[in-house]
N, C-alpha and C positions, 0 to 999 in steps of 0.2 A: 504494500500500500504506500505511495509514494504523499496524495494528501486525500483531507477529509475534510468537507462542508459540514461539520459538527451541526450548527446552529439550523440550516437546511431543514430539518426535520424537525423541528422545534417551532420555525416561525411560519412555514409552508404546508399546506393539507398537501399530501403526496396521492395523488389518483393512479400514477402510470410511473413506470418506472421505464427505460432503456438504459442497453448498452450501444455506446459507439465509441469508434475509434476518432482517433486527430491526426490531423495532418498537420505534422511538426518540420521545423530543418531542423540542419544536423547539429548546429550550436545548441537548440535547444533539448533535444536528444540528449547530447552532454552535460548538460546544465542540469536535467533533472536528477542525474544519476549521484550528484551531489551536493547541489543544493535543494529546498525545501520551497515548492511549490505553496499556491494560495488561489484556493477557490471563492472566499467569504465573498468575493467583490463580481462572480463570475455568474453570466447569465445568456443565455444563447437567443438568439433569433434567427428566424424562417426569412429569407431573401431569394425568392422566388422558389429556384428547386433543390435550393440549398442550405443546408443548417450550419451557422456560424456561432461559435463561442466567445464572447467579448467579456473582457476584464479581469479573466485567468492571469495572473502573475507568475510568469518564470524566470525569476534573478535571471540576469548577465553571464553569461561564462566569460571570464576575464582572461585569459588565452586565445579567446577569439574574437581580437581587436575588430578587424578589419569590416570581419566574417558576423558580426555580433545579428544578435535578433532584436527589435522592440521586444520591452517584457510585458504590455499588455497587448501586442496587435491580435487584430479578430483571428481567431483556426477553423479550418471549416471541421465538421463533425461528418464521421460516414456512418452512414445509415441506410439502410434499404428503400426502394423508392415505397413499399406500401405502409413501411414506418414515418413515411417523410408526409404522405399523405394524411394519415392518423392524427399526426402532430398539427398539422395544417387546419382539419377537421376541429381541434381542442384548442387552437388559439385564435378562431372567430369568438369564443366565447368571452365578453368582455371580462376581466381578470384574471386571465390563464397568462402564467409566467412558467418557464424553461430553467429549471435552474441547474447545475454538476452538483452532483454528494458526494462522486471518490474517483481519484484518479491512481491510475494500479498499472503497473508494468505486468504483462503474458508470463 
């Protein structure tokens, strides 16, 4: 388990749960592998047929000057298209929010 939206389940009724993968570069890759991610700030949005993750914080890897990544820029989310549909379906409804509870290395 790399992190955890503790509070998540605390201030959010949870209806639906998924799994999806992120689409990371390789700085960021590195970076989680030693330093300590943060979900508290992170909250995803439907952009047409896409799910993007916004305000996940992944510290700097300081070795990769050049090469570095923003530590909040948006990640897309993969997800299957009738998951993506689902989701779509659940956020016409006025107050439906998308939030991450845990991010976990395979």
């Amino acid at each position: 388990m790399l992190a955890t939206h503790r509070r998540a389940r605390h201030d959010y009724h949870l209806d639906e749960i998924f799994e999806a993968g992120l689409v990371l570069k390789g700085s960021e890759v590195k970076s989680l592998r030693g330093a300590t991610p943060s979900l508290a700030e992170g909250y995803a949005r439907l952009d047409g047929s896409r799910l993007w993750l916004h305000g996940m914080h992944i510290p700097p890897l300081p070795q990769a000057a050049l090469q570095n990544h923003e530590p909040t820029r948006p990640r897309e989310c993969l997800l299957h298209k009738r998951e993506l549909k689902k989701l779509a379906a659940r956020l016409a409804v006025e107050g439906t929010t998308i939030v991450p509870l845990e991010l976990y290395q395979p």
